[in-house]
SERO-4910 file (N, C-alpha, C, O; in steps of 0.05 Angstrom, whole numbers):
BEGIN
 pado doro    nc1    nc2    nc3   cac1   cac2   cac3    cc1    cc2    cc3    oc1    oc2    oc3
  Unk    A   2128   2155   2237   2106   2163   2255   2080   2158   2240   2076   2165   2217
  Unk    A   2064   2146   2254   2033   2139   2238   2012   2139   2266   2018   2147   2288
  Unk    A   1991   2130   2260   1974   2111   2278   1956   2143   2274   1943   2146   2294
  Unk    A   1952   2172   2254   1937   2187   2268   1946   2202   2235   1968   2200   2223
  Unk    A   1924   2213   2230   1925   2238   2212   1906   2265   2221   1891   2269   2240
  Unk    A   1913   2281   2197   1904   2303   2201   1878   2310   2172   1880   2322   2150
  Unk    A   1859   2300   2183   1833   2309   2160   1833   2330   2152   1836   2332   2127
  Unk    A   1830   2355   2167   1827   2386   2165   1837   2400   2176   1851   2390   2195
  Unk    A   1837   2436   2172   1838   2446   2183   1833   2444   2212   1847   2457   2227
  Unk    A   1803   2422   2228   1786   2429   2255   1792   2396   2258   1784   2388   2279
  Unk    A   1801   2380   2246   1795   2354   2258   1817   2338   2253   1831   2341   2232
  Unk    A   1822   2319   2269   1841   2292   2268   1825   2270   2280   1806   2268   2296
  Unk    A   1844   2249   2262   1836   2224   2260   1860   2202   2272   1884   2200   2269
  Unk    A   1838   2184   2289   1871   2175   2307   1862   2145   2299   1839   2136   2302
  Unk    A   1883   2132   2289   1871   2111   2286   1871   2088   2306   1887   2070   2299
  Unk    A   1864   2085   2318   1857   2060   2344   1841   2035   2342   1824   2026   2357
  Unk    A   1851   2023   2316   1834   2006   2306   1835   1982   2321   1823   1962   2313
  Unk    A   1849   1982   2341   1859   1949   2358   1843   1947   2368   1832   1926   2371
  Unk    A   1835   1974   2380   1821   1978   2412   1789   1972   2414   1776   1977   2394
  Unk    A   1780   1966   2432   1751   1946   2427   1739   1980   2437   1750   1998   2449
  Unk    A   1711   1975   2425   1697   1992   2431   1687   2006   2463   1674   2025   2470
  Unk    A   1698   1989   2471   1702   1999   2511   1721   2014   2519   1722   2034   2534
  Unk    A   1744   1998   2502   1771   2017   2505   1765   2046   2488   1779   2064   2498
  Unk    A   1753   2053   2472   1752   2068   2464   1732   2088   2473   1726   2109   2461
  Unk    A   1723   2081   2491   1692   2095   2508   1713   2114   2526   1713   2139   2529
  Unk    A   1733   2088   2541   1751   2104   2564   1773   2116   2556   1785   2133   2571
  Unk    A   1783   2109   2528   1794   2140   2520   1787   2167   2515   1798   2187   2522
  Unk    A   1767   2163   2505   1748   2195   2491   1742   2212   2523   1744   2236   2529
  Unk    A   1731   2179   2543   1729   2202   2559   1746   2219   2584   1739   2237   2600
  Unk    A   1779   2197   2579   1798   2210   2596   1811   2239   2576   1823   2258   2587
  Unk    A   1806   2238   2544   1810   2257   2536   1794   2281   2539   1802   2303   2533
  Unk    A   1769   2275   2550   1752   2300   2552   1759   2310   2588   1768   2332   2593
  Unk    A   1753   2285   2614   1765   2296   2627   1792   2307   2635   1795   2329   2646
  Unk    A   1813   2289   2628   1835   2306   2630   1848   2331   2623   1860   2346   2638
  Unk    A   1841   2334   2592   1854   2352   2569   1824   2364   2562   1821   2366   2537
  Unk    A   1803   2370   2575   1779   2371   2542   1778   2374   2527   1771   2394   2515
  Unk    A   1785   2351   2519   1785   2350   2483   1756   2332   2481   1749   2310   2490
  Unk    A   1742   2352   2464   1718   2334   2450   1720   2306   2435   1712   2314   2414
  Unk    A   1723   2287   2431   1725   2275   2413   1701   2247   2405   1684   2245   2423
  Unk    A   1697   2229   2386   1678   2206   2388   1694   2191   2367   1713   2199   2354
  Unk    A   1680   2166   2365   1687   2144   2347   1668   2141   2331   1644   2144   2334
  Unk    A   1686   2132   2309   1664   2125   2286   1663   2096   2275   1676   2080   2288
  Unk    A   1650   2086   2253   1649   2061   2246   1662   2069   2215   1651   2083   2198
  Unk    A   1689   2056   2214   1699   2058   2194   1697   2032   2181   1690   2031   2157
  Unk    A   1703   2007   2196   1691   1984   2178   1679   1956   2204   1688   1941   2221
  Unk    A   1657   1962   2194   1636   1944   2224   1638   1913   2220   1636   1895   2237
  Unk    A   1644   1913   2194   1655   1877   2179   1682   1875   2201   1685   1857   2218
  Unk    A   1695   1891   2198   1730   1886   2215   1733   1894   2245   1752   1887   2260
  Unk    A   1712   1908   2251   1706   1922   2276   1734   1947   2276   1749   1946   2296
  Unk    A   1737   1960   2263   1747   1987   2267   1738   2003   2266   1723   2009   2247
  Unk    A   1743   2021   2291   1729   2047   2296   1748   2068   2296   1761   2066   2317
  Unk    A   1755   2085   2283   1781   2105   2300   1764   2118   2309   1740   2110   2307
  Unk    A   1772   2149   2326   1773   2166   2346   1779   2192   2323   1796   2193   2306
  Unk    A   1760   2211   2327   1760   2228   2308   1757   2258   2333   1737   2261   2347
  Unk    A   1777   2274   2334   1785   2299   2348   1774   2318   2327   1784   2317   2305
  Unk    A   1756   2333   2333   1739   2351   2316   1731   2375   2336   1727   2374   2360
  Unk    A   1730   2402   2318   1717   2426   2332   1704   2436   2297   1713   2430   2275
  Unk    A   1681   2452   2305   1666   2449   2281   1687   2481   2286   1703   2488   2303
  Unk    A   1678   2493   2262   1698   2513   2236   1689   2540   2259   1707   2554   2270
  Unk    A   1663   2544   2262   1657   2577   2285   1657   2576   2313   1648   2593   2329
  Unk    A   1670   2548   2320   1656   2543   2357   1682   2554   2364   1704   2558   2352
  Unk    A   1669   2560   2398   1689   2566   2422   1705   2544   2433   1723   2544   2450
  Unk    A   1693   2517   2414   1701   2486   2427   1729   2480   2410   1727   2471   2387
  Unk    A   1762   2487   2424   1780   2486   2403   1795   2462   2414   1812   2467   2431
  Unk    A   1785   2426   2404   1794   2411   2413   1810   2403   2399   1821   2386   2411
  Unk    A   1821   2405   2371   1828   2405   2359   1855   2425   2365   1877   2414   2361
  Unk    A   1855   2442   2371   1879   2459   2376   1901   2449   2402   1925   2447   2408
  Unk    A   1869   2443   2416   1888   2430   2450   1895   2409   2435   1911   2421   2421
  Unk    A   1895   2388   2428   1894   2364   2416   1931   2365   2407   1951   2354   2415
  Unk    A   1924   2389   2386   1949   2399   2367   1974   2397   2387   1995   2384   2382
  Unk    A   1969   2415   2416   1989   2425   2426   1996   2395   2445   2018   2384   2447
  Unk    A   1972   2388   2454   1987   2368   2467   2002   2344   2453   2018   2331   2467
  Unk    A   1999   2337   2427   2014   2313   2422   2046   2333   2400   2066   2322   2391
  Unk    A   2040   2362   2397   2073   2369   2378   2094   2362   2398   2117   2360   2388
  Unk    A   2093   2359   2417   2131   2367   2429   2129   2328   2417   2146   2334   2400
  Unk    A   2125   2307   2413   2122   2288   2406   2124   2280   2383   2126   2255   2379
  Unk    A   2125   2300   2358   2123   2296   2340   2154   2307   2334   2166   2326   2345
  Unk    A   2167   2283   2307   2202   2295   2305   2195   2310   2292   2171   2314   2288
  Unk    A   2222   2327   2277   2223   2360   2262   2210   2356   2235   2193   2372   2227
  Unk    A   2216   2332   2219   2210   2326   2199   2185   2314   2185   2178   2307   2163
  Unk    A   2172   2316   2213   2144   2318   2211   2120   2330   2224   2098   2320   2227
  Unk    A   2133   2358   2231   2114   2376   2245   2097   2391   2222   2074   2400   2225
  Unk    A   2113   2389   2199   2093   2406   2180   2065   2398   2178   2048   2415   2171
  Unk    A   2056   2362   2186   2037   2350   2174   2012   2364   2200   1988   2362   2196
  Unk    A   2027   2379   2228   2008   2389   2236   1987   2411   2228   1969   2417   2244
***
């Protein structure tokens, strides 16, 4: 299992490095309408054009997208790698 880690405690990192920066506009924002999950992209390397998708709630907010995030992708994740949640 790959394509996505876990930075912190409040944030994940998905890596969607294929996906052109459009596709990645209409992910963030079927994740926010569907599920609201906060999320944005970043420029990880602008030479290669990779951006991942970074699922973040800052450490004191009411904003827990990171937790919805959590719940919606575990039943998906096998046994031997739930700990990495």
């Amino acid at each position: 299992m790959a394509d996505g880690s876990k930075q912190s405690n409040y944030m994940y990192l998905l890596y969607t490095c294929s996906f052109t920066i459009d596709e990645h506009n209409i992910l963030i924002d079927i994740l926010l309408k569907k599920f609201n999950i906060q999320s944005f992209w970043k420029y990880a390397n602008v030479k290669k054009q990779l951006y991942p998708i970074l699922v973040i709630s800052k450490k004191h907010s009411t904003n827990n997208s990171h937790l919805i995030f959590k719940e919606l992708i575990k039943p998906y994740i096998i046994e031997s790698m739930k700990y990495k949640l």
